[in-house]
Biopython code that builds the backbone (N, CA, C, O; Angstrom):
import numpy as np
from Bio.PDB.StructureBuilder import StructureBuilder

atoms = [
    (1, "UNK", "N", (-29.112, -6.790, -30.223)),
    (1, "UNK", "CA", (-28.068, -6.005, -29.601)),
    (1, "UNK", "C", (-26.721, -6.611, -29.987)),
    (1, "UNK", "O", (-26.496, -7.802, -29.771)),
    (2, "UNK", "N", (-25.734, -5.723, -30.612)),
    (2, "UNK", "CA", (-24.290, -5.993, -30.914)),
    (2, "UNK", "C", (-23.770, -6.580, -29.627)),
    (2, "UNK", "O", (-24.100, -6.040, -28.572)),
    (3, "UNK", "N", (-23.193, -7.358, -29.623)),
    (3, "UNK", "CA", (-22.622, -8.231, -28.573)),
    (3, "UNK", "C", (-20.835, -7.584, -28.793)),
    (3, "UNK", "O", (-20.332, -7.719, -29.908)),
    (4, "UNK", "N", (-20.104, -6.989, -27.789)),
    (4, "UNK", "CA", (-18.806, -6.499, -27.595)),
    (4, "UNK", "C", (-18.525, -7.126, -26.248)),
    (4, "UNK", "O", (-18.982, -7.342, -25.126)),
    (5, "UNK", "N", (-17.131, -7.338, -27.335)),
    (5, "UNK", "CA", (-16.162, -8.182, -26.496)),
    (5, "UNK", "C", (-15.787, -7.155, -25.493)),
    (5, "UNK", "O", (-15.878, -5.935, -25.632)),
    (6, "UNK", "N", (-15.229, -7.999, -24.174)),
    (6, "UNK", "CA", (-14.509, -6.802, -23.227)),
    (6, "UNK", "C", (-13.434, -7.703, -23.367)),
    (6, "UNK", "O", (-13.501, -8.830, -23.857)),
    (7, "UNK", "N", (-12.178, -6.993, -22.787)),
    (7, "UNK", "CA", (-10.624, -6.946, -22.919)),
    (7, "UNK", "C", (-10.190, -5.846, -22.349)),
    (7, "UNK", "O", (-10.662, -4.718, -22.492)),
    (8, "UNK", "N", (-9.068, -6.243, -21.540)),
    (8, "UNK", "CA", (-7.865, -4.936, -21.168)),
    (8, "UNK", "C", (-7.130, -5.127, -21.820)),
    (8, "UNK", "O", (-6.795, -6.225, -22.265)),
    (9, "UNK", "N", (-6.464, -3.554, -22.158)),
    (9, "UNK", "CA", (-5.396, -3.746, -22.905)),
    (9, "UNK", "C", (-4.168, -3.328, -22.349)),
    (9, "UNK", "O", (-4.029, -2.142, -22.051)),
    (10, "UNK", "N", (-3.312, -4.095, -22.180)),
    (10, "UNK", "CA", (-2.374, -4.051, -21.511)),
    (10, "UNK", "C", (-1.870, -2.805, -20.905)),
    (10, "UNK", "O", (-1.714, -2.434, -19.742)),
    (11, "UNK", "N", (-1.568, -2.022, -22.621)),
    (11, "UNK", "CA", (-1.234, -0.888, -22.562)),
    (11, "UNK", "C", (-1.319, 0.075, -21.553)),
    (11, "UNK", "O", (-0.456, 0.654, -20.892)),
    (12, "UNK", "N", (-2.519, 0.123, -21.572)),
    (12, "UNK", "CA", (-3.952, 1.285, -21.174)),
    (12, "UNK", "C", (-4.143, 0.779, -20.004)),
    (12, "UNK", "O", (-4.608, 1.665, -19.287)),
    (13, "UNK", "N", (-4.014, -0.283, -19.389)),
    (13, "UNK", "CA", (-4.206, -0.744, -17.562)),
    (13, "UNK", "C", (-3.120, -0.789, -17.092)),
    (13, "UNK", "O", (-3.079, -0.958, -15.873)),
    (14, "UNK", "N", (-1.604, -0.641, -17.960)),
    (14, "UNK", "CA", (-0.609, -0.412, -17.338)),
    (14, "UNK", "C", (-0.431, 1.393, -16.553)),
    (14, "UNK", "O", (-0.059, 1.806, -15.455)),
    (15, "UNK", "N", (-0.808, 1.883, -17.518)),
    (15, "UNK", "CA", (-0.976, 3.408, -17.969)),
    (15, "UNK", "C", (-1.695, 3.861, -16.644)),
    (15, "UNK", "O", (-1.250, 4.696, -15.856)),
    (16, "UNK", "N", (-2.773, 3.235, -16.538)),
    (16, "UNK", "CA", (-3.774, 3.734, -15.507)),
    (16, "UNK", "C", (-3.849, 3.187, -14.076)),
    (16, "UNK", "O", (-4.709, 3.545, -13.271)),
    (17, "UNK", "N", (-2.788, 2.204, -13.794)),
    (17, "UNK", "CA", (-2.445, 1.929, -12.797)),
    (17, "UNK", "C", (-1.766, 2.340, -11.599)),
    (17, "UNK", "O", (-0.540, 2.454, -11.604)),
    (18, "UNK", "N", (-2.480, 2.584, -10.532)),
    (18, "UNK", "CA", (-1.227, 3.453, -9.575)),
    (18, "UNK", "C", (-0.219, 2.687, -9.166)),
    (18, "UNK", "O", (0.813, 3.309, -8.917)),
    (19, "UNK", "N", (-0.184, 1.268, -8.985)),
    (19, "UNK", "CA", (0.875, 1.018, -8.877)),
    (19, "UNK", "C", (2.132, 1.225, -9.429)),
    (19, "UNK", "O", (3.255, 0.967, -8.995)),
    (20, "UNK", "N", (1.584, 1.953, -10.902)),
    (20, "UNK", "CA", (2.957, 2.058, -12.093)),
    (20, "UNK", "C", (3.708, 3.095, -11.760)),
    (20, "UNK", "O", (4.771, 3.289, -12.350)),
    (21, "UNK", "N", (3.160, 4.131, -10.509)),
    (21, "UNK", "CA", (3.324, 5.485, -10.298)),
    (21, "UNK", "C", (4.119, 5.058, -8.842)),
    (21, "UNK", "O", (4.683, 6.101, -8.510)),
    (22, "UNK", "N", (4.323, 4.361, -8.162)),
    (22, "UNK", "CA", (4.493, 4.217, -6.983)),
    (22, "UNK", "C", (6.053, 3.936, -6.572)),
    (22, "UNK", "O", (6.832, 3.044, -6.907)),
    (23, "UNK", "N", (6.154, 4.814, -5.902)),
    (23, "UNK", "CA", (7.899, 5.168, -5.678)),
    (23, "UNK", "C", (8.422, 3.862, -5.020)),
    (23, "UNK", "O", (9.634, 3.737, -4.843)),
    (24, "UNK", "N", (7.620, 2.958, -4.678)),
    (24, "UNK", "CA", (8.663, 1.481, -4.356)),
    (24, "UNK", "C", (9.311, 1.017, -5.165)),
    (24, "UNK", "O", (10.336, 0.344, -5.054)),
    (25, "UNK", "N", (8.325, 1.599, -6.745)),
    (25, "UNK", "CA", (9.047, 0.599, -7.989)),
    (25, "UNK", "C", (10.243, 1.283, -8.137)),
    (25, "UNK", "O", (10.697, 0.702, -9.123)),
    (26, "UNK", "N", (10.828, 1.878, -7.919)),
    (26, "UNK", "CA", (12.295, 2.563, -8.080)),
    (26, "UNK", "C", (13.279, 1.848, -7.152)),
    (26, "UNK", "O", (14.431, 1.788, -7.580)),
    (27, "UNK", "N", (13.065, 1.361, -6.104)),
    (27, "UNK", "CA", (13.483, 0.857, -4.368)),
    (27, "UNK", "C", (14.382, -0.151, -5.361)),
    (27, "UNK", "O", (13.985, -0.734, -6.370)),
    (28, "UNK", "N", (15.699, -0.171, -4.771)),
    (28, "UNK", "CA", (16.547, -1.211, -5.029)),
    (28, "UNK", "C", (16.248, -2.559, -4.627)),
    (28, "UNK", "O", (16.492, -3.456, -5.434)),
    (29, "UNK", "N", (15.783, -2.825, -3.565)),
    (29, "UNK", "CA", (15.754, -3.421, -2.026)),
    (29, "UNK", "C", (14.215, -3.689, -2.050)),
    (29, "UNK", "O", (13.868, -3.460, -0.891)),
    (30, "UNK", "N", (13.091, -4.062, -2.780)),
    (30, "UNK", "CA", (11.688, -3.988, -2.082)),
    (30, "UNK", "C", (11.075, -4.868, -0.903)),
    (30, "UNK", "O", (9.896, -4.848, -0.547)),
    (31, "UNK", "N", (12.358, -5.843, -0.227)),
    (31, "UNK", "CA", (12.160, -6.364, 0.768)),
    (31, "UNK", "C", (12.632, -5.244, 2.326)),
    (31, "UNK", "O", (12.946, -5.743, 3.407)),
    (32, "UNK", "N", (12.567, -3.615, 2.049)),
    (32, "UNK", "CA", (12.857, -3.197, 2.741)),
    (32, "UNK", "C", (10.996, -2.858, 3.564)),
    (32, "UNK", "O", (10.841, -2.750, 4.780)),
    (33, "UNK", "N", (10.094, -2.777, 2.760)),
    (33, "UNK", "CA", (8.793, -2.609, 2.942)),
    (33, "UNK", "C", (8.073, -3.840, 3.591)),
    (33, "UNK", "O", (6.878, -3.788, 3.879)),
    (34, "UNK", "N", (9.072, -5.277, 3.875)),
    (34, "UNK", "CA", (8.299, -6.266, 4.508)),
    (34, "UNK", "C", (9.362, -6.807, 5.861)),
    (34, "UNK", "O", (9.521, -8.024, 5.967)),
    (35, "UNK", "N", (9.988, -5.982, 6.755)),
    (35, "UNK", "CA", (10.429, -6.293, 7.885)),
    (35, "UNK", "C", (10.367, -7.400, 8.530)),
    (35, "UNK", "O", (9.181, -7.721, 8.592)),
    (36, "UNK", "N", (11.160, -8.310, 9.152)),
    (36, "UNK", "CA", (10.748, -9.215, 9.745)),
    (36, "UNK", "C", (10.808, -8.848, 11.298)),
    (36, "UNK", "O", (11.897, -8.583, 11.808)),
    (37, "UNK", "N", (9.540, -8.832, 12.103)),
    (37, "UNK", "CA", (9.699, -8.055, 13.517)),
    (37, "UNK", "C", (9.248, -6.713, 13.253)),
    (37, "UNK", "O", (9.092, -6.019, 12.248)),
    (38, "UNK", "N", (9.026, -6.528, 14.995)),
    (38, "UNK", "CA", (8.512, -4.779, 14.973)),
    (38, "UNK", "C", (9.718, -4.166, 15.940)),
    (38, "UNK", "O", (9.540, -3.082, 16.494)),
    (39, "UNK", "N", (11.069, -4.979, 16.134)),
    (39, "UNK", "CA", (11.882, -4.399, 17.458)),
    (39, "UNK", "C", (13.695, -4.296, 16.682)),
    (39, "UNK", "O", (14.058, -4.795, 15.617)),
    (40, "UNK", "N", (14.310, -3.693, 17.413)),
    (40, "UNK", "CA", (15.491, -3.868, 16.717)),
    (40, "UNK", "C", (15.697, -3.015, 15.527)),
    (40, "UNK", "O", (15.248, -1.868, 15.529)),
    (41, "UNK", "N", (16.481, -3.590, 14.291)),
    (41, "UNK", "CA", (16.472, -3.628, 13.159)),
    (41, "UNK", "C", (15.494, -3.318, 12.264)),
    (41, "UNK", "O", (15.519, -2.631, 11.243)),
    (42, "UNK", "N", (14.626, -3.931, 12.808)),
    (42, "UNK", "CA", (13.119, -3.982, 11.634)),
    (42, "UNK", "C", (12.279, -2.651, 12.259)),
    (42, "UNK", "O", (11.131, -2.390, 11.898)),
    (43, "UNK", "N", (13.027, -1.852, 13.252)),
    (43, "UNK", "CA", (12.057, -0.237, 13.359)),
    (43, "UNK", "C", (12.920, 0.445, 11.900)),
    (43, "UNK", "O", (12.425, 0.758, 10.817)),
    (44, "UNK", "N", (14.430, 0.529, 12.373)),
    (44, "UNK", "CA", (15.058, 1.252, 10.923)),
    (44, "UNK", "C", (14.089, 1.042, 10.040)),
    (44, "UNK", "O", (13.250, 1.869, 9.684)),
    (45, "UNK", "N", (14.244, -0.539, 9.529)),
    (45, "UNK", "CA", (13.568, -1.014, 7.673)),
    (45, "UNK", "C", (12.123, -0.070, 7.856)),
    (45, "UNK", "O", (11.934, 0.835, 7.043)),
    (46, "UNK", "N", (11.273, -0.281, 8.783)),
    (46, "UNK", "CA", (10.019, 0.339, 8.616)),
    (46, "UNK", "C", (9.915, 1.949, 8.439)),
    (46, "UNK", "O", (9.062, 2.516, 7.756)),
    (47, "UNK", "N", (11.006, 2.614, 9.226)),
    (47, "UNK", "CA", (11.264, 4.057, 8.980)),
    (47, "UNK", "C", (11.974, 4.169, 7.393)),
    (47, "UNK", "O", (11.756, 4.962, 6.478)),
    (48, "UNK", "N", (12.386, 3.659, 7.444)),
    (48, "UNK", "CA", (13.473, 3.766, 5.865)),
    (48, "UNK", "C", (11.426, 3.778, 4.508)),
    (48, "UNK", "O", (10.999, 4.593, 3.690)),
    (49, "UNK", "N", (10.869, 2.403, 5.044)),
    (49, "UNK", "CA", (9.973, 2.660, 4.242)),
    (49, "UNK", "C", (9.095, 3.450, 4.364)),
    (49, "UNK", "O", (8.558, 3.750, 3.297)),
    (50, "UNK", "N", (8.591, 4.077, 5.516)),
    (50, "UNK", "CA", (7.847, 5.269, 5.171)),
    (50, "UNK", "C", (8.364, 6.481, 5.034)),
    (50, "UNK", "O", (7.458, 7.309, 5.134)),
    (51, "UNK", "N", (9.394, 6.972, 4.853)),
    (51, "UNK", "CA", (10.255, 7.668, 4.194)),
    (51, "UNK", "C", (9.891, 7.708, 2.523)),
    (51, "UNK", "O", (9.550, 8.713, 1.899)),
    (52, "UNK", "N", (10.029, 6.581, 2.082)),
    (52, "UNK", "CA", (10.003, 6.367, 0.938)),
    (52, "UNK", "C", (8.395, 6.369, 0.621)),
    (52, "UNK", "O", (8.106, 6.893, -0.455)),
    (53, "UNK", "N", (7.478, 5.938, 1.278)),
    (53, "UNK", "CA", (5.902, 6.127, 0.986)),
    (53, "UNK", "C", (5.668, 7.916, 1.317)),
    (53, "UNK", "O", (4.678, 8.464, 0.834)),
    (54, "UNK", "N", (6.748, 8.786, 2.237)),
    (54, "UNK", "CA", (6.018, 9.789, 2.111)),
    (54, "UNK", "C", (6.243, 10.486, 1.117)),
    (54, "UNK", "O", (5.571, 11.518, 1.139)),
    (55, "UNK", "N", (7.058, 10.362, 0.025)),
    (55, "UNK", "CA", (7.597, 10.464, -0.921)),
    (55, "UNK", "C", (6.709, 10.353, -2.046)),
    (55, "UNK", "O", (6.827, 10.830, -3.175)),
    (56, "UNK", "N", (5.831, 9.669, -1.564)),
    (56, "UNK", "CA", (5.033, 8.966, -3.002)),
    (56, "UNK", "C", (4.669, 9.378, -3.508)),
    (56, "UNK", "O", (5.537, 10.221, -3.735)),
    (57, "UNK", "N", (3.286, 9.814, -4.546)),
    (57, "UNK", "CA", (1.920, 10.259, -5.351)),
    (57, "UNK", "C", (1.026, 9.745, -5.420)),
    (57, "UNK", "O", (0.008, 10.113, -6.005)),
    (58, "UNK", "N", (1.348, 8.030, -4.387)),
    (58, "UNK", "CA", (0.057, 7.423, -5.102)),
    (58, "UNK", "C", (-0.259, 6.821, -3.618)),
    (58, "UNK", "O", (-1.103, 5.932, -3.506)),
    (59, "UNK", "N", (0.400, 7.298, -2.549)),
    (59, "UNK", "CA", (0.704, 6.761, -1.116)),
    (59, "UNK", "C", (-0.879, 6.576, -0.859)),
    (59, "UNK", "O", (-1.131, 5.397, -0.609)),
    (60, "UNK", "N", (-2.231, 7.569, -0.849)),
    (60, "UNK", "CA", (-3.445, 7.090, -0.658)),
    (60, "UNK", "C", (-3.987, 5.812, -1.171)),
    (60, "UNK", "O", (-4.350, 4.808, -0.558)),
    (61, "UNK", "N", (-3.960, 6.066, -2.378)),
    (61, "UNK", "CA", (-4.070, 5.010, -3.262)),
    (61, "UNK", "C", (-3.732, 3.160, -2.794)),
    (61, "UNK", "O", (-4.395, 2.148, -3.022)),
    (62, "UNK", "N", (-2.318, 3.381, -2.020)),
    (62, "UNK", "CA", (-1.745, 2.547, -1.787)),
    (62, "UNK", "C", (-2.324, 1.563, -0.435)),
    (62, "UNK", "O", (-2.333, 0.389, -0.064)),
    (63, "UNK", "N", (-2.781, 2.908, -0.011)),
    (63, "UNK", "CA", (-3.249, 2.689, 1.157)),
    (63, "UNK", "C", (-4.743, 1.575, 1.375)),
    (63, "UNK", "O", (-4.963, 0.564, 2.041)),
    (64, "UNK", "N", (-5.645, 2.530, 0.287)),
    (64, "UNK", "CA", (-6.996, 1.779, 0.698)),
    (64, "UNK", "C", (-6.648, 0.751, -0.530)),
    (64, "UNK", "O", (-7.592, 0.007, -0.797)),
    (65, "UNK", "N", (-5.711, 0.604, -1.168)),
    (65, "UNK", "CA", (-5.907, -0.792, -1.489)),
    (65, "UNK", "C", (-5.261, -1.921, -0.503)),
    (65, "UNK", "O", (-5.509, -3.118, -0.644)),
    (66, "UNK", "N", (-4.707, -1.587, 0.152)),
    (66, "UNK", "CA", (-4.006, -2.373, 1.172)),
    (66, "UNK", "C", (-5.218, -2.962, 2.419)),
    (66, "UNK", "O", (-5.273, -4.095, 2.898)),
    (67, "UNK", "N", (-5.927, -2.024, 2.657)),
    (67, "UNK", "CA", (-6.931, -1.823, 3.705)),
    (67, "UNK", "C", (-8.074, -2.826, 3.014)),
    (67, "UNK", "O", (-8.561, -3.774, 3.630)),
    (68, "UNK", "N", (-8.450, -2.456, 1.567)),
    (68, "UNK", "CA", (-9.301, -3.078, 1.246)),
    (68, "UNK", "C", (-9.526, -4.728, 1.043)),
    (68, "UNK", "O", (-10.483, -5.491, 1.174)),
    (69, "UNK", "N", (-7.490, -4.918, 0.476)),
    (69, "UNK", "CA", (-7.455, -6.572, 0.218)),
    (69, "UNK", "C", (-6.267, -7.589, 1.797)),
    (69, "UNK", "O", (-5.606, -8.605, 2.010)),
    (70, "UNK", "N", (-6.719, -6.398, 2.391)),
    (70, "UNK", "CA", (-6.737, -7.189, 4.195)),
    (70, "UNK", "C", (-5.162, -7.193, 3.907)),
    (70, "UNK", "O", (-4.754, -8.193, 4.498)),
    (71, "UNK", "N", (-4.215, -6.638, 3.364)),
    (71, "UNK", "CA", (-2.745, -6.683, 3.578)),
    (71, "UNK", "C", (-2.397, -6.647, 5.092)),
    (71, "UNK", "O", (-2.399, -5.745, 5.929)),
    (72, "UNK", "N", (-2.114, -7.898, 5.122)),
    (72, "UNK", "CA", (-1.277, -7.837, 6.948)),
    (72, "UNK", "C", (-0.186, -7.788, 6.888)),
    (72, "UNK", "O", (0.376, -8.197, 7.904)),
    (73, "UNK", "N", (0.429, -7.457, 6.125)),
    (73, "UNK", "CA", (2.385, -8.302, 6.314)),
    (73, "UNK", "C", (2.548, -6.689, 5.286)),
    (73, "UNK", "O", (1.784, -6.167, 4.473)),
    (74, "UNK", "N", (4.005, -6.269, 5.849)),
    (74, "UNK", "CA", (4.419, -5.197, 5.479)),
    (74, "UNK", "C", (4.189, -3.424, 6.217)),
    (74, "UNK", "O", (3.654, -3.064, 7.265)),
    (75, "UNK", "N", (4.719, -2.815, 5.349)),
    (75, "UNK", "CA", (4.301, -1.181, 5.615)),
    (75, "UNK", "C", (3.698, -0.902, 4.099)),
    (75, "UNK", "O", (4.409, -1.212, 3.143)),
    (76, "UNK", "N", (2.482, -0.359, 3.883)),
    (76, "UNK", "CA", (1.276, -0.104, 3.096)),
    (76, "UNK", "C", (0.981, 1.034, 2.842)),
    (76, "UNK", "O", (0.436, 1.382, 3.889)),
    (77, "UNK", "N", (0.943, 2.249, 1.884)),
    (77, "UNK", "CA", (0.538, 3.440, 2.060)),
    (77, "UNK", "C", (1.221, 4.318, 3.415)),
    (77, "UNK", "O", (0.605, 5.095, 4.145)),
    (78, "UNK", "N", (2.352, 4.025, 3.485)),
    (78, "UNK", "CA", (3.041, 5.019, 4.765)),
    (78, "UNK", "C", (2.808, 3.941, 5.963)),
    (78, "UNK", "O", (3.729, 4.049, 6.773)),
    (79, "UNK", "N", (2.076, 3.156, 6.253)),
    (79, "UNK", "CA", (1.506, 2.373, 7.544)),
    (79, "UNK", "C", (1.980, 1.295, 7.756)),
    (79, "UNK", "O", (1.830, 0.438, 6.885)),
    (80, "UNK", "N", (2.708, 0.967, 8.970)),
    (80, "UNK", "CA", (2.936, -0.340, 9.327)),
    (80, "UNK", "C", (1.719, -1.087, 9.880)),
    (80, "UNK", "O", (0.694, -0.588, 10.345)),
    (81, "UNK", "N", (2.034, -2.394, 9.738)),
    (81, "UNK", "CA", (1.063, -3.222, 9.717)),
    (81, "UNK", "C", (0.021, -2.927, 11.205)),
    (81, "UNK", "O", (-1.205, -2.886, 11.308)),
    (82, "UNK", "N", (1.181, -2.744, 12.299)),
    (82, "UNK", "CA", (0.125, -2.746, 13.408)),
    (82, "UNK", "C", (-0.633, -0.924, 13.826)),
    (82, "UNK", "O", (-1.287, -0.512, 14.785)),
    (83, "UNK", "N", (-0.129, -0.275, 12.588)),
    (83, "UNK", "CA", (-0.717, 0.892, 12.313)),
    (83, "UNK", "C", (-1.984, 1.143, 11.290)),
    (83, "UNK", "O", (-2.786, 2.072, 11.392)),
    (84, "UNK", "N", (-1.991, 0.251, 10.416)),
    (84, "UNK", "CA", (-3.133, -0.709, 9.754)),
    (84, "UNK", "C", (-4.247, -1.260, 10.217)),
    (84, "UNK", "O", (-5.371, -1.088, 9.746)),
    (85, "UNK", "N", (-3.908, -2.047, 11.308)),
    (85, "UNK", "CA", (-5.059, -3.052, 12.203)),
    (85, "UNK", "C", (-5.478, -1.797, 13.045)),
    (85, "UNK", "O", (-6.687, -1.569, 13.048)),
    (86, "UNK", "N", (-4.784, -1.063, 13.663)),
    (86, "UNK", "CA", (-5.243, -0.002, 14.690)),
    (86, "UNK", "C", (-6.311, 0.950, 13.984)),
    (86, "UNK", "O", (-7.460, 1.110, 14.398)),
    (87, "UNK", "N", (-5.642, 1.689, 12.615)),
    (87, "UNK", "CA", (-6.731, 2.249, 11.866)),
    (87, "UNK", "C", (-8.036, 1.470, 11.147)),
    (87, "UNK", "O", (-9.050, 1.941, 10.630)),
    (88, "UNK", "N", (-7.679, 0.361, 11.294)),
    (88, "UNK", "CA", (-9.155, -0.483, 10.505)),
    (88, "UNK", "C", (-10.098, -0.538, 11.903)),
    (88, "UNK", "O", (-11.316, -0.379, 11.819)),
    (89, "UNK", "N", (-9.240, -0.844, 13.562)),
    (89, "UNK", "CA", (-10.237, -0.934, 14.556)),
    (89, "UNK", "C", (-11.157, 0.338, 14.368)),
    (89, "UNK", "O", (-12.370, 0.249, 14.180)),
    (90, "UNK", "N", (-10.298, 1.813, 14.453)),
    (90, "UNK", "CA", (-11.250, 2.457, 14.518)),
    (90, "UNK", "C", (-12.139, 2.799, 13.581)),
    (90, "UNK", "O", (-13.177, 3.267, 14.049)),
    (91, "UNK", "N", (-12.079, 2.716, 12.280)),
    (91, "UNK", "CA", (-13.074, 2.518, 11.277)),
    (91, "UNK", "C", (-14.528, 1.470, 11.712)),
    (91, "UNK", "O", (-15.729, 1.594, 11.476)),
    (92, "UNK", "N", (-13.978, 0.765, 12.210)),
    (92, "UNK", "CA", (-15.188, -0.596, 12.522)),
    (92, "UNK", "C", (-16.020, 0.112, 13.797)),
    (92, "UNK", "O", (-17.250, 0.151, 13.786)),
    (93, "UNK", "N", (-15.161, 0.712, 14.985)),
    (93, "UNK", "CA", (-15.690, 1.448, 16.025)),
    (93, "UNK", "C", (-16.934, 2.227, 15.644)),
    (93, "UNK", "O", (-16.924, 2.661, 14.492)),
    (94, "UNK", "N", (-18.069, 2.508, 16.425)),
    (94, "UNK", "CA", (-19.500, 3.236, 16.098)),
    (94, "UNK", "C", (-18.980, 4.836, 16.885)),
    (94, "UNK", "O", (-18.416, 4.955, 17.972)),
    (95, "UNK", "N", (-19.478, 6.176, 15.718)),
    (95, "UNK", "CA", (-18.988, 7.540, 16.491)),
    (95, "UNK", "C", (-19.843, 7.725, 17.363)),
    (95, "UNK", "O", (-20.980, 7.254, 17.397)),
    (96, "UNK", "N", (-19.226, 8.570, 18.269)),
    (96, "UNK", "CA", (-19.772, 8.611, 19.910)),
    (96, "UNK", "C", (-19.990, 10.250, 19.330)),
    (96, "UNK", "O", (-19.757, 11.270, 19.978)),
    (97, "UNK", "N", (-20.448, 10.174, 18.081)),
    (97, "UNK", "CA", (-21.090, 11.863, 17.860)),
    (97, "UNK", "C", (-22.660, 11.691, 17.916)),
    (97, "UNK", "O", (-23.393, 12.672, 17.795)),
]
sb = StructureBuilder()
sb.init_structure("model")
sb.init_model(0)
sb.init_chain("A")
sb.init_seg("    ")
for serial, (resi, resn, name, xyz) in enumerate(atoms, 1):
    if name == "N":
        sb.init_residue(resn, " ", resi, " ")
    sb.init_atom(name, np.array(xyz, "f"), 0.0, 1.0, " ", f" {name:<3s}", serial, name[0])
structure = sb.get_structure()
């Protein structure tokens, strides 16, 4: 059996990446998506960023990768963090169907 190399090519995983599609990369400011606090000031920054996630194309995308690699810190796919933990509780929850 021919033995083939594997490799990404830059190109082509740049290309196919949703992050490459994702309207933060435009954001002047991308420390507007990591608030410090949930009171005050840091409700604006979090509205300002899901504004900008509802905006997106790749906002799902964004999402279950966030969900998947345990992102705690920030707003994720439209979701602030303690909108994150709340939707992962009920995922873990058993249906009462």
């Amino acid at each position: 059996m021919k033995e083939v190399p594997f490799y990404l090519d830059p190109q082509v995983s740049a290309e196919s990446d949703w992050r490459q599609r994702a309207a933060c990369r435009e954001v002047n400011d991308p420390e507007v998506f990591f608030p410090i606090g949930t009171t005050g000031p840091a409700l604006e920054q979090i509205e300002q960023a899901k504004r900008i996630c509802r905006q997106c194309g790749v906002r799902k995308e964004c999402l279950d990768w966030a969900l998947e690699t345990h992102q705690d810190i920030g707003v994720w796919g439209g979701l602030s963090e303690e909108e994150r933990k709340a939707l992962q509780r009920r995922r873990r929850q058993p249906s009462l169907v």
